[in-house]
C-alpha positions in Angstrom: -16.8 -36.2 47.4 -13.8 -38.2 49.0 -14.3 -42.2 48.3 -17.8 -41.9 46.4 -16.1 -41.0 43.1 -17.8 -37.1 42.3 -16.6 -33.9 42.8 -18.8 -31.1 43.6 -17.8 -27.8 42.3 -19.7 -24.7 43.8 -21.0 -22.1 40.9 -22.3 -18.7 41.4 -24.4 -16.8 38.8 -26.4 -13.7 39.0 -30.1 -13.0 37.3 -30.0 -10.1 35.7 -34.4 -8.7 34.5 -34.8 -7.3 31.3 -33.4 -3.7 31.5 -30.1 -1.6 31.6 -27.5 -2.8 33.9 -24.6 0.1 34.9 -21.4 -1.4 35.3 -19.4 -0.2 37.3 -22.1 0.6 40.3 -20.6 3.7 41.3 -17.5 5.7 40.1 -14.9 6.4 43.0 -12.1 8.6 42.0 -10.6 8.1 45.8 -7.8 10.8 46.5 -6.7 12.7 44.4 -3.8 14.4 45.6 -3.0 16.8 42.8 -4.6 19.3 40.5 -3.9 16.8 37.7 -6.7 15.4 35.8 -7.4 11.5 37.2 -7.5 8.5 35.1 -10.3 7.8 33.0 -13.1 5.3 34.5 -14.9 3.5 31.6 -18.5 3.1 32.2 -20.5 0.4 30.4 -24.3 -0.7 29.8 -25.4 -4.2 29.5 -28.4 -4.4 27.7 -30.5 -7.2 29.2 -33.5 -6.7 27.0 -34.9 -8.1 23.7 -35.3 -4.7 21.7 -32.3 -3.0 20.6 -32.0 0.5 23.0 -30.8 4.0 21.9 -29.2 6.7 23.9 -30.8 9.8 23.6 -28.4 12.2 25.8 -25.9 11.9 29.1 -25.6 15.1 31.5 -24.1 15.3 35.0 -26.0 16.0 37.9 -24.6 17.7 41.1 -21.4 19.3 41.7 -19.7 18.4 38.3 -17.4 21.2 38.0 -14.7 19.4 38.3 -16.1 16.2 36.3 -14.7 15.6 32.8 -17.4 13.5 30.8 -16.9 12.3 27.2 -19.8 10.4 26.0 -20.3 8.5 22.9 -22.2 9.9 19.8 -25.8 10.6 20.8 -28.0 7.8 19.0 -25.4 5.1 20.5 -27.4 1.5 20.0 -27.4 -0.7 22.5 -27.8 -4.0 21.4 -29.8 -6.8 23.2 -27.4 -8.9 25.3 -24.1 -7.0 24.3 -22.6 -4.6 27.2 -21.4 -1.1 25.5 -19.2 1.7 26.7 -21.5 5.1 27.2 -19.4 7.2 29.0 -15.4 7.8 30.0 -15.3 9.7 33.2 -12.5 11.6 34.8 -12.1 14.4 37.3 -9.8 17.4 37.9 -8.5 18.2 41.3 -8.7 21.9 41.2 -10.4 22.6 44.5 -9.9 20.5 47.6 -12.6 18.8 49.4 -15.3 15.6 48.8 -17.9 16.1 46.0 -20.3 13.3 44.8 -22.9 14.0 42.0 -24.2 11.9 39.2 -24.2 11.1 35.6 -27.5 11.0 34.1 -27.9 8.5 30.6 -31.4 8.9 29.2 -32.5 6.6 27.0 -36.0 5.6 24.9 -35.6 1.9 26.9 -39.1 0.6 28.1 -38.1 -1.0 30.7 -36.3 2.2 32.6 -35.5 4.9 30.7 -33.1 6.6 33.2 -30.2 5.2 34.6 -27.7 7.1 37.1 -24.3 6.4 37.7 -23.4 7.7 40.9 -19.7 9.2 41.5 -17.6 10.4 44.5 -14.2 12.2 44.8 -11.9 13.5 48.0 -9.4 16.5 46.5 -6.9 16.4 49.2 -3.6 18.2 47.6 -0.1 17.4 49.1 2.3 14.5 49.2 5.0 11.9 51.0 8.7 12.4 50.7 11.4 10.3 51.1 15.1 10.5 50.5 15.5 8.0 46.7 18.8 7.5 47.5 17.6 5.4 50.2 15.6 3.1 47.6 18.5 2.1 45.2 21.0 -0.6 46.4 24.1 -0.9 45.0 25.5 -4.5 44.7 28.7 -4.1 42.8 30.7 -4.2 46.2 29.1 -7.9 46.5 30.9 -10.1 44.6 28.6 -12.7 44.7 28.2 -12.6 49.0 25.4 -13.2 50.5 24.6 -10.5 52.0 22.1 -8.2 52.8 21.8 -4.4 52.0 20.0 -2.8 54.8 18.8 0.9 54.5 16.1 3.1 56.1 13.4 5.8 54.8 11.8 8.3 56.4 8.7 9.6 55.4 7.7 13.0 55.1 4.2 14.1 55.5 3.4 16.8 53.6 -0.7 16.6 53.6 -2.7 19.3 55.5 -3.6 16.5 57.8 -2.3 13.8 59.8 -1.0 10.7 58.0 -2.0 7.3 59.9 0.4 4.6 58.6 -1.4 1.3 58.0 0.6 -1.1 56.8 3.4 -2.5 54.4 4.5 -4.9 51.9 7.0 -5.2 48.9 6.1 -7.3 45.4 9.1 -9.3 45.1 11.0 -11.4 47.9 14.3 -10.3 46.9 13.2 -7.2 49.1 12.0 -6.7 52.5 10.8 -4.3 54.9 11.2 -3.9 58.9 10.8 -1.6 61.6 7.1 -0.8 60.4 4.5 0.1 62.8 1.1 -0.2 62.3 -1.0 2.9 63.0 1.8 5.2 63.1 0.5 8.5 63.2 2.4 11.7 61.6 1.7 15.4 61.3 1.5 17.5 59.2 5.3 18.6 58.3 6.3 15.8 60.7 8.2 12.5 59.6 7.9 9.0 60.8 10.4 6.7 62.6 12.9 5.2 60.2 11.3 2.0 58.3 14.1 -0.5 57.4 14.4 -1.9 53.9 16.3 -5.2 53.0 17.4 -6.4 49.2 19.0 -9.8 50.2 21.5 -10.0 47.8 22.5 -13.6 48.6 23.4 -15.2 44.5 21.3 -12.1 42.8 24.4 -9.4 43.4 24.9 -9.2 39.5 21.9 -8.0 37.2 19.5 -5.1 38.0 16.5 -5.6 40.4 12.9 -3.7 40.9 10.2 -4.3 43.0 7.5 -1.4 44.7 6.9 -0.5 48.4 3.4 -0.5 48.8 2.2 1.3 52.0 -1.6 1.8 52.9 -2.6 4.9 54.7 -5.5 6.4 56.0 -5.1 9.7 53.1 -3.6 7.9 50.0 -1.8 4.6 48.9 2.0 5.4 49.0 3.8 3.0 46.1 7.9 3.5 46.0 9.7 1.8 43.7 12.9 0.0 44.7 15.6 -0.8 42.9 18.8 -3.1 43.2 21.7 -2.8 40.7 25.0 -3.6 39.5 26.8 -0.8 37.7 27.2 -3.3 34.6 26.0 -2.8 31.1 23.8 -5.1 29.2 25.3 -6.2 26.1 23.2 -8.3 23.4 22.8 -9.1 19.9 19.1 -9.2 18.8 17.9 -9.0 22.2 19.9 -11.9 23.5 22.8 -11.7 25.6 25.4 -11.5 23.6 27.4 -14.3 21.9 28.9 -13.7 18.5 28.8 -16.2 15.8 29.7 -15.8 12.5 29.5 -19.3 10.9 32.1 -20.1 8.3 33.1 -17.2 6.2 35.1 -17.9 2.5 38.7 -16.7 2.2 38.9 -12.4 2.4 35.0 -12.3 3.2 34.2 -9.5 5.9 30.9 -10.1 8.2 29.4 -8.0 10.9 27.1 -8.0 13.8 25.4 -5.9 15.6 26.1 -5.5 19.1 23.7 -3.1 21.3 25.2 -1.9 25.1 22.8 -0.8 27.3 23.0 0.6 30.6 19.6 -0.9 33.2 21.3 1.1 35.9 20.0 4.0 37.4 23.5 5.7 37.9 25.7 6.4 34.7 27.9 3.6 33.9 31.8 4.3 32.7 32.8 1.9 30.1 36.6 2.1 29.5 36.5 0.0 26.2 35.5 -2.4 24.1 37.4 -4.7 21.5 38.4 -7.7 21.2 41.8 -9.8 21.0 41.6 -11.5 18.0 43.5 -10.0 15.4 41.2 -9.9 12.3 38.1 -8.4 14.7 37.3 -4.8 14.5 34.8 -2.9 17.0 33.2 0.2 15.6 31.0 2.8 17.2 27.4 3.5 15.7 25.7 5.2 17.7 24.8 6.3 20.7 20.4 6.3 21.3 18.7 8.0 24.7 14.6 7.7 24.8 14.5 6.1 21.6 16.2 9.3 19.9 19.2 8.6 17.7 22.4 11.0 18.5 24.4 9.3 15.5 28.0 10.3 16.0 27.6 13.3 17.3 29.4 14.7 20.2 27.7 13.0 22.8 28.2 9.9 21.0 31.9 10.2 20.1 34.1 7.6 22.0 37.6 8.3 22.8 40.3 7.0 21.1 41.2 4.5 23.9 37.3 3.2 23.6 36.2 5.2 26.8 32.7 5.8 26.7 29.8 6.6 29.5 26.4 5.7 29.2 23.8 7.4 31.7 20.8 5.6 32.7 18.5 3.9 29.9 20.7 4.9 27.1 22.1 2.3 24.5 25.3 2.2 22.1 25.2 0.4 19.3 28.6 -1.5 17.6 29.6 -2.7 14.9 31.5 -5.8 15.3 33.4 -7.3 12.0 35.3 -10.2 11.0 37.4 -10.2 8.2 38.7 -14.2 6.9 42.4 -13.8 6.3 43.7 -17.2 7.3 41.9 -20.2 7.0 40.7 -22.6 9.9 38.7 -21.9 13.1 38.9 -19.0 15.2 37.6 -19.1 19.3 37.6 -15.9 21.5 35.9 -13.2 23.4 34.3 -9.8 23.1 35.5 -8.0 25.5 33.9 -5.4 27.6 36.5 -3.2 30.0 35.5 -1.4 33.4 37.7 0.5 35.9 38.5 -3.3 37.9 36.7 -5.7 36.0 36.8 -7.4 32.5 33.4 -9.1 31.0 33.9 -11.9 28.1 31.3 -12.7 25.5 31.9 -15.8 23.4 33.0 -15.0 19.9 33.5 -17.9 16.9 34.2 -17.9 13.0 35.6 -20.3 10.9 37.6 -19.6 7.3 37.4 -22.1 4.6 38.9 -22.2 1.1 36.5 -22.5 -1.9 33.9 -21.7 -3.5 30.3 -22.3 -4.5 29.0 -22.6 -8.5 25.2 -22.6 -9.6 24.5 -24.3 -13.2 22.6 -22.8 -14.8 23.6 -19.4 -13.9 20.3 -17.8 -15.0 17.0 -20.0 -14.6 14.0 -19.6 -17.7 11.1 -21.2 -17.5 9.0 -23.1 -20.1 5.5 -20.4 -20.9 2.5 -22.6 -18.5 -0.8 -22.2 -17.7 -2.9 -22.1 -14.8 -2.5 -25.2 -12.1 0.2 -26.6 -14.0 3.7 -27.2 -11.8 7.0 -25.8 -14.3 10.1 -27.5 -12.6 13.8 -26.3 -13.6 16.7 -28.1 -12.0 19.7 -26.1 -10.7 22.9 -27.8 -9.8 25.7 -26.7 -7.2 29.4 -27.2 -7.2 31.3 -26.7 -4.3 35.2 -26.5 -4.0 34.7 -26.5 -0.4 36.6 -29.1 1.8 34.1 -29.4 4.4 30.3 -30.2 3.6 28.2 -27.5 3.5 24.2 -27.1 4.8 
């Protein structure tokens, strides 16, 4: 309330009577479009009364031959003011056409010992193409322009009946879609006008993109996934991007990292090598890994000598990076990554010192105790360092 101090904040609640309260209210499969079994649908019961309820049995009612049911033990409880899952439906697309039937839960409840779930389903088999070359834009040819990569898709009706476009969007704003017209109608076998799509590259040409076309129509929801990329690899270490820090390292010491490439891309990705110029740094090929499977060094995983080494899409190589302390001081340079035209840097820093580190006593023994009583031993470093350590 503007000037009188309060704010009023509406609230809605619903009374629910002692009983058993379904939840969802009806089960609708939609469209199923294939002979594939559907996703599950949970179905819950919120027991709304004071006694604790048992399930005696659930059965389908109705044309069920294409239900899948899988109900909880018989003798479920349903406890007073707790909502349980009963029953996980699903349905199998085998024949074409709308069914509807019901599932049944019979119970020893006082207050209503029935309770019906209805549940509906249209089998309609068939599809939408589309050319996917005409989804993935390729920025590499950007160089940081701000452009935009305009392409078109045609859609392909391949339903037994007519396809009525509804309408369009896309979930991220990088992308964008034009030339759509609402209520577009297609046959059977027919296609529609082209429909314009946009990534507006503008300062996002390097990384990789996705985002989903989502078109309503009067059959099935149509969701195409777009996707904008660079042609570069992903390199990290521990799931950052990559920068390579050794910390100080004592005279003749060796230390490694791990260094993962991956490629985002959905096109292969030719890397023509990896090293770096600073003399006492050694790059070393793993492994190569594709779905989470480990090829080792096997013969898809094998470099060439000169480094050479392709990844296809969503596969990862692993190196091992070394430093080895032969001259003291600090060292400053790059991990470098080589393509066909282009070179990408990753910081890389060590630093050698002199000396060494001695603990007195060299073995710690402690006095016999007893329970709740603290035994304290104090240990003493030397350092021949010429730099402070932490």
């Amino acid at each position: 309330q503007a000037g009188g101090g309060g704010l009023i904040i509406p609230v809605a609640f619903q009374g629910l009577a002692g009983g058993l309260h379904r939840r969802p209210e009806r089960v609708d499969f939609g469209v199923l479009t294939s002979d594939r079994v559907s996703p599950p649908v949970s179905v819950h019961l919120l027991n709304s009364g004071a006694a604790p309820v048992v399930v005696k049995r659930v059965r389908a009612e109705g044309e069920s031959s294409g239900l899948v049911l899988n109900a909880r033990a018989q003798g479920l409880v349903l406890q007073p003011g707790v909502e349980t899952e009963v029953v996980e439906l699903a349905f199998e697309g085998k024949v074409q056409g709308k069914a509807e039937g019901e599932v049944v839960v019979l119970t020893n409840s006082t207050g209503g010992p029935v309770v019906r779930i209805p549940w509906s389903v249209h089998v309609l088999h068939g599809s939408v193409d589309y050319d996917r070359a005409e989804t993935v834009f390729d920025t590499s040819a950007q160089d940081g322009r701000a452009e935009r990569i305009v392409k078109e898709i045609v859609l392909t009706n391949r339903f037994p009946v007519t396809l009525t476009l509804l309408n369009a969007k896309v979930s991220d704003s990088l992308f964008g879609v034009g030339n759509f017209a609402s209520g577009t109608e297609v046959a059977p076998g027919e296609s529609s006008p082209p429909i314009s799509l946009q990534f507006n590259a503008g300062n996002h040409s390097r990384g990789t993109f996705g985002a989903e076309l989502h078109i309503s129509t009067d059959v099935t929801p149509l969701s195409i996934p777009l996707t904008a990329f660079d042609r570069m690899l992903r390199v990290e270490v521990q799931g950052e991007p990559a920068r390579l820090e050794f910390g100080a390292l004592g005279f003749g010491e060796t230390r490694s990292l791990e260094v993962v490439v991956s490629n985002p891309n959905p096109v292969a990705v030719k890397m023509v090598g990896i090293r770096s110029p600073l003399p006492h740094v050694s790059v070393k090929l793993s492994s190569v890994q594709s779905g989470g499977h480990s090829e080792g060094k096997g013969k898809k995983a094998k470099a060439r000598k000169d480094g050479m080494l392709v990844l296809q899409p969503g596969q990862q190589a692993t190196y091992t990076v070394s430093v080895r302390a032969s001259a003291e001081g600090d060292a400053e340079g790059s991990l470098e990554v080589h393509y066909k035209d282009f070179v990408e840097r990753f910081p890389l820093s060590y630093s050698v010192v002199q000396g060494s580190l001695a603990l007195t006593p060299a073995t710690v023994k402690f006095e016999p105790g007893f329970p709740g009583r603290v035994v304290k031993k104090a240990v003493f470093a030397k350092s021949t360092y010429p730099r402070a350590l932490e």
